[in-house]
N, C-alpha and C positions, 0 to 999 in steps of 0.2 A: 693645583688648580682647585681651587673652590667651588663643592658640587651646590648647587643652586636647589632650593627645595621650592617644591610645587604648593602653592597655599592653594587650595580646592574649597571653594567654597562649602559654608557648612548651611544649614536648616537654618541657624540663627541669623546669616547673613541673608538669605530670601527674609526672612521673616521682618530684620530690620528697613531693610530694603521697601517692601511693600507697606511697612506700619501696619502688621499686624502680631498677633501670635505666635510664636512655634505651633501650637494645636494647630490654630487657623491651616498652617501652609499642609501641615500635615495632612491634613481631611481636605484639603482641594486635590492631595495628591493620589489620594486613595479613596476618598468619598465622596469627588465634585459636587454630588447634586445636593449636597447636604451645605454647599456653602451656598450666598447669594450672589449672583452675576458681577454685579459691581467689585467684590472684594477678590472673586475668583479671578477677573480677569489684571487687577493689579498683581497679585502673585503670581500666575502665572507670565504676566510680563517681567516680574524679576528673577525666576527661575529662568526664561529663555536670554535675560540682557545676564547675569553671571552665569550662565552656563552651568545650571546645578543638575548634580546627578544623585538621585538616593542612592545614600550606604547600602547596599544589598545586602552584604554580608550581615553589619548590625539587626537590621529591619529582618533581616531570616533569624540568628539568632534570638532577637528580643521575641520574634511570635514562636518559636521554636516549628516553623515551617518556610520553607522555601517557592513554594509555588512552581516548582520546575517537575515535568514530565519530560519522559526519554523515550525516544522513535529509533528503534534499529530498523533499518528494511533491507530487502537481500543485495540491491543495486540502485543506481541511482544512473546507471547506464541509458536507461530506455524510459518511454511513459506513464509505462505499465503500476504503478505507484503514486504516479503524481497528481490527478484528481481525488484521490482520498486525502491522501495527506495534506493536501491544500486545504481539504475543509475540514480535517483534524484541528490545523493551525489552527485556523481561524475561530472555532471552536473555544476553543485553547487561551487564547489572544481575549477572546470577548468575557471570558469567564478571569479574566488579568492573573494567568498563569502566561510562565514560560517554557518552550518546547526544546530539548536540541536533538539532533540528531544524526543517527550516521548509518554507513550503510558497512553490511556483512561480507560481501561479495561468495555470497555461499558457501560461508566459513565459518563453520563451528567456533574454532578457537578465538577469531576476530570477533564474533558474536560477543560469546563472554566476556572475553578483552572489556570490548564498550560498553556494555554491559555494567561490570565492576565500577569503568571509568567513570560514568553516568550515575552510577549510584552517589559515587566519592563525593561528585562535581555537587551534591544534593539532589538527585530525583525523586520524587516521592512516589512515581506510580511508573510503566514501562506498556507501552505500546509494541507487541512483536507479533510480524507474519507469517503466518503458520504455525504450526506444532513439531516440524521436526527441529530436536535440537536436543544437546546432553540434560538427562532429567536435572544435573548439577544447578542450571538455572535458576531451574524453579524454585529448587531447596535454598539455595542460594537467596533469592529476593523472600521468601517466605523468611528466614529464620529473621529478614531486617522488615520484617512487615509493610513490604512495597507490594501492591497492590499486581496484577496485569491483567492486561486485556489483549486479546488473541485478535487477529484480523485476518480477512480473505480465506476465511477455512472456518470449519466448524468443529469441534471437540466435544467426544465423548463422554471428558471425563468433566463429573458434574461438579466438580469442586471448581473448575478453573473457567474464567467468564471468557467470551466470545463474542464478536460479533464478523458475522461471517455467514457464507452460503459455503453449501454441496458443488462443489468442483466436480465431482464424480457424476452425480445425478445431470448435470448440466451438459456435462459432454455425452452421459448416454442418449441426453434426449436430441443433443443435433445428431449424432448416427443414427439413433433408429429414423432420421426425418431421411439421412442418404439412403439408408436403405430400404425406405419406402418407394424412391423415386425408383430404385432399380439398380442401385450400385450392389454389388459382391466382393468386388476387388477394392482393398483400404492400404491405404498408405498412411502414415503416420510420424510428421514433423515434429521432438517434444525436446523441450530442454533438457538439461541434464535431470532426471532425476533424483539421485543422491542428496540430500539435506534441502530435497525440495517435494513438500508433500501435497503442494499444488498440481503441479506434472503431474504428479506420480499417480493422482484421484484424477485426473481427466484422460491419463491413457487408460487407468484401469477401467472408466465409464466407459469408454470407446468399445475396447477387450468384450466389456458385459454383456453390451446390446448386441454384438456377433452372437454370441454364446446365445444369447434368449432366439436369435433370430436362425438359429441353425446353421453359422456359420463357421469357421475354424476362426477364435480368435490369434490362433500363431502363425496362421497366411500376412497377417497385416505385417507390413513393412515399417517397421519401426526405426529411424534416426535419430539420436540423443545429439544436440548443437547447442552453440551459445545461442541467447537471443540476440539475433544481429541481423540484417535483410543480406551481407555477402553471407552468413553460413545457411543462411536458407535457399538460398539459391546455389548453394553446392551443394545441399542434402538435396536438392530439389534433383539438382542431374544425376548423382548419384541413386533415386529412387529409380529413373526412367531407367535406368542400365535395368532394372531387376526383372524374373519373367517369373509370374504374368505382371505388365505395367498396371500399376492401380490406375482403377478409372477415376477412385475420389481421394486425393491428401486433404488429411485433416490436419491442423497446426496448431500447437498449444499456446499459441497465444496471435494479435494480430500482426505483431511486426513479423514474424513469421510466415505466415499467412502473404503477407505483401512481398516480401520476398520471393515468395513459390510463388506468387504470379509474375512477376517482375520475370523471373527464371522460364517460366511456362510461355512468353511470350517471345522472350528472345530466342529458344528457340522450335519461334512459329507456329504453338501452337494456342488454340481461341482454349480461354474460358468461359462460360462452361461447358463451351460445346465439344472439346475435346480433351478436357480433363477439368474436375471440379475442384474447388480447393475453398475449405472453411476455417475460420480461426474461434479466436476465445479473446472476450472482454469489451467490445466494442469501443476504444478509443478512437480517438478523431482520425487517423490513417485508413482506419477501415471505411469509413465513408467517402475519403476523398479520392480515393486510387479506381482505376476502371481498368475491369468491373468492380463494382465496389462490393463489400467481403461479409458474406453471410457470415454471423460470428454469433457470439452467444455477449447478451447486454449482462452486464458486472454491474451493479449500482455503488459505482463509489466514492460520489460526494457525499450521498445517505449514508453509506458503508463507514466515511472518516466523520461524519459528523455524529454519529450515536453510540460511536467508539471514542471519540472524544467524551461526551457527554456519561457515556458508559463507566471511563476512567476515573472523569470528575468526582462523581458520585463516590466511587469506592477509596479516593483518596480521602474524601471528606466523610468516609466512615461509614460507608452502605456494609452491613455485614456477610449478605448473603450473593452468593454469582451472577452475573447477570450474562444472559444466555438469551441473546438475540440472532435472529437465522432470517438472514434476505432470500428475497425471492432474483430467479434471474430468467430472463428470459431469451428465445432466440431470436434476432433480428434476420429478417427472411430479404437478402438483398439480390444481388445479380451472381455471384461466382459458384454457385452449387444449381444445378440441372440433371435430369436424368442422363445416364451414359448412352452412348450410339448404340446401335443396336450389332 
């Protein structure tokens, strides 16, 4: 049987098509505003009637750039990611770079895997959350001079660019606000900690503000679960077995958080009248659920959007780190009140 070959249209066919240039089609495809209305919308009427698609490959080889940036994140399980990264894209997309991305699933190894993969694929720059990870990485994109930008964490080390808040600081300042009300007794919902250094700064914040407040921070109750609303409400009953019952579970993050209420209701008891429960991030769950979920506000359209822009810069040759730090605040709603007496 005779394989049948695909003829794809080429640049010269738009170009004869419309009765213009090669330049011409070129610069409506890459620099519209620089052609005039009239000749823009005949080419572009003959790009969409042959179905033309630029050579990407050529058009990257010829400028010896690709315009592709690489997003690893740890999951794509839950929301907890997904208004940054929507205004990374978009970022992304407006500045006519391309994104791809994949997720870790809290895996070192898979990390790098995509990582490597993403570089191959051509990325010129790498979007990663957090800072734990094998230093192998970094040396790794360093010796091919890809750029990175750190997100939802902040880093120490001043060489590597950031943009990101204090995890730690954030979650001290919602405990010290429970233990102002009058709590003593802490429970503590967190994900797994291990290759996650988000967790791992908001329990230690939690930890800190006992310690400053003269409390034992190795009373608190501590539960490592997936982020899931069924393993939150088994950590959740598993908490109430323990004695003394915490009067306030704090939860690393809000689906968590919904969860241990969900659990605290079933069975029977009010929040926050008879146990209080806060989370981390303020996504749209925590406002919708009753009572709705004192939690700590994350900014992270601003967060994907100046880490986008963050990247941009240092693909196109910024030399030096750029080290930006959000501010977060607490949103003060219904599910934290002072304990019974």
């Amino acid at each position: 049987m005779e394989t049948r070959k695909r003829n794809l249209p080429t640049l010269e066919d738009v170009a004869n098509a419309a009765g213009v240039s090669t330049a011409t089609v070129s610069r409506c495809l890459n620099e519209p505003d620089k052609v005039s209305g009239g000749t823009r919308d005949r080419v572009m009427a003959a790009v969409d009637k042959l179905h033309y698609s630029p050579n990407f490959g050529a058009r990257a080889i010829a400028a010896n750039r690709t315009g592709i940036v690489g997003v690893v994140i740890p999951t794509m399980v839950n929301a907890i990611f997904a208004r940054g990264v929507e205004a990374f894209q978009k970022t992304i997309v407006a500045n006519k770079k391309t994104m791809l991305v994949a997720s870790s699933s809290y895996d070192r190894t898979q990390e790098i895997d995509q990582i490597r993969t993403m570089v191959a694929r051509g990325a010129e720059g790498m979007l990663l959350i957090g800072t734990d990870r094998d230093p192998d990485v970094y040396a790794f994109l360093s010796q091919r001079n890809i750029p990175v930008v750190i997100a939802w964490a902040r880093t120490s080390d001043p060489d590597q660019s950031f943009v990101g808040f204090s995890n730690k600081d954030a979650s001290k300042r919602l405990t010290e606000k429970a233990i102002a009300l009058g709590h003593q007794s802490f429970g503590y919902i967190s994900a797994y900690r291990a290759m996650n250094d988000r967790a791992r700064y908001r329990v230690a914040g939690a930890k800190e503000a006992l310690v400053e407040a003269g409390l034992d921070p190795e009373s608190m109750h501590l539960i490592e679960t997936k982020y899931s609303l069924k393993c939150a409400r088994a950590a959740f009953h598993e908490m109430q077995q323990s004695s003394p019952r915490p009067t306030v579970i704090m939860c690393g993050n809000d689906v968590l958080a919904v969860g241990a209420i969900q659990a605290a209701q079933d069975a029977g008891l009010k929040v926050p009248e008879d146990i209080s429960i806060t989370g981390y991030d303020d996504i749209e769950i925590s406002s919708v659920i009753r009572p709705a979920v004192t939690t700590v506000h994350v900014p992270h359209r601003k967060m994907g959007r100046l880490a986008a822009e963050a990247l941009i810069s240092l693909v196109e040759g910024a030399s030096n780190p750029i080290r930006i730090e959000l501010e977060t605040h607490i949103v003060e709603r219904d599910s934290l009140g002072a304990p019974k007496n």
